[in-house]
N, C-alpha and C positions, 0 to 999 in steps of 0.2 A: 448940268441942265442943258437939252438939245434947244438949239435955235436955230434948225433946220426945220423946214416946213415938209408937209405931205409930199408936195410936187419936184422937191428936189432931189427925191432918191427916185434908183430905178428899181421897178418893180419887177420882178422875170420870173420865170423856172430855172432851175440851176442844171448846169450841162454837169451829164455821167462822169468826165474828166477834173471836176472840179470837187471830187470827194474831201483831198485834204481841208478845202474850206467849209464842208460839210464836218466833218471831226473838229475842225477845231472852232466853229458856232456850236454845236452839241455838246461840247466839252465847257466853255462861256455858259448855255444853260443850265448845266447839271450844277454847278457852282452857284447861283443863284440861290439867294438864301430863302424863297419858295420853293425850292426844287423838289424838296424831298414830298410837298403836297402835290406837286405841278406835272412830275415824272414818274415814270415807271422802273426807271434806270437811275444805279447813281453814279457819279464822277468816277469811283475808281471803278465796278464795272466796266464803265466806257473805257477807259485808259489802256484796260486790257485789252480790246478790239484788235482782232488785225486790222493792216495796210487792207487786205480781200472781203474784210468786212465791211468794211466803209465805203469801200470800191463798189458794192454789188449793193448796197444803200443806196447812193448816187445812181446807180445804173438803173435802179427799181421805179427812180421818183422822179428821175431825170425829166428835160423838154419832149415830148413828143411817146413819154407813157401811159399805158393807159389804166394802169391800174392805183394808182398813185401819183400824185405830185409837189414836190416841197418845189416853194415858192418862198425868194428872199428878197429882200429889201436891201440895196447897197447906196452906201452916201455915195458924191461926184468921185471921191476919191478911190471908187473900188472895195472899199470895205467893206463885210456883210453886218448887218444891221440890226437884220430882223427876219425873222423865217416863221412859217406856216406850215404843214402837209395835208393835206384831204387823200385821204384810202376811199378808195371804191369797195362797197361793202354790196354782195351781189344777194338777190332772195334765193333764198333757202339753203345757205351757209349759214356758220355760226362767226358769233364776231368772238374778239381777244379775251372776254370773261365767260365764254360760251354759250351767250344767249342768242337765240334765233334772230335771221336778220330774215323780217317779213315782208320785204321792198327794198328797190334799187335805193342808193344812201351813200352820202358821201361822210366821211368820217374824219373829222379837224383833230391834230394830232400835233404835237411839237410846236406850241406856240411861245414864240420868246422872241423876245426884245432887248437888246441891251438899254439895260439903267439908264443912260446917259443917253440916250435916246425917247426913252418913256416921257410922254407927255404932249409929243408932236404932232398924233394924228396915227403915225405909221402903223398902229396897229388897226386902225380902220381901212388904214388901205389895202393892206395884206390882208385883211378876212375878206374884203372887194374881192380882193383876184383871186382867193381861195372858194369863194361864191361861185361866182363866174365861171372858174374851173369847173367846179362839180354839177353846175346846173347842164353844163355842154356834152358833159356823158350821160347827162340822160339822169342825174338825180330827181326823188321824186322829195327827197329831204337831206340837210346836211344834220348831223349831232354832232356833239361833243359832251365828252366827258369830264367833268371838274371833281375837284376834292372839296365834300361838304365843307371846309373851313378854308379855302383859298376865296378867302369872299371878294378879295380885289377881281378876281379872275369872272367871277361869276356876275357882278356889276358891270363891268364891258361886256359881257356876252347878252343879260339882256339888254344892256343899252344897246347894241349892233343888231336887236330882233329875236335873238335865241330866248326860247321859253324853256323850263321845266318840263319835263314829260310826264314825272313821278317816278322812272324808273331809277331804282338804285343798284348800287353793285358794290359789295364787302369788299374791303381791302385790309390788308395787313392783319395783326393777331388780335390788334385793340379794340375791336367793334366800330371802326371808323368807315364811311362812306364814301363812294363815288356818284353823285347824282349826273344824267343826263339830261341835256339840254338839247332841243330842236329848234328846228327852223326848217318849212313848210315852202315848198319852191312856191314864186310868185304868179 
């Protein structure tokens, strides 16, 4: 159980140079026994990554990108916590399921939290600066995308303001769902 509050971690962007802490928070997520609703990716996937793979991840979402940004949460001690990423999804590309992206849109991706952290706040404060991020390039709306049956996941999203849009998107062989959720800049 965390008994750490909101205000006692640091909230940042992660610097290009700190990819190995990048691999090994994504490697903690894929383990996550939501994962396999939550990700796109699974643990051993990931394991097989190069060192250049992960390097050029870091580099893509790093401080001061513009097409990307993960965004982590670290206790006093340094430790990563909790992380976010928003993609800039530009009009008239296509997004990762090839649907038409018909407006500028920030796009919430990788959201996880260590267990023993849940329950403190910390993820309201990373979708905060995952917001804020995306609203300052010029988004006209952030989405994200949930697994119809990760219903923990889609409870915090509308409680933080994310609506339903209707739009769905097939996944895997079994007829199962990815429903999208918006939020409408202020």
């Amino acid at each position: 159980m965390c008994t750490s509050s909101p205000e006692s971690y640091v909230i940042r962007s992660i610097r290009a140079d700190e990819w190995p802490a990048v691999r090994e928070l994504r490697l903690a997520a894929l383990q996550d026994p939501v994962a396999p609703l939550a990700f796109l990716e699974t643990y051993e996937d990931a394991l097989t990554r190069s060192d250049a793979f992960w390097q050029e991840r870091a580099a893509g979402a790093c401080e001061g990108a513009d097409a990307a940004q993960q965004i982590v949460a670290a206790r006093p001690d340094g430790v990563w916590v909790g992380t976010a990423t928003v993609l800039v999804e530009a009009p008239g590309t296509t997004d990762w399921a090839g649907l038409p992206v018909t407006r500028k849109q920030g796009h919430v991706v990788g959201v996880f939290v260590r267990p023993e952290e849940r329950g403190s706040g910390l993820t309201d404060v990373l979708f905060d600066a995952a917001l804020e991020w995306a609203w300052s390039r010029g988004a006209e709306r952030v989405r994200l995308i949930v697994h119809e049956e990760n219903g923990r996941a889609q409870r915090f999203y509308r409680r933080v303001g994310f609506v339903p849009s209707g739009v769905t998107v097939p996944v895997g062989e079994q007829g199962a769902r990815e429903l999208e959720f918006v939020i409408e800049r202020p």
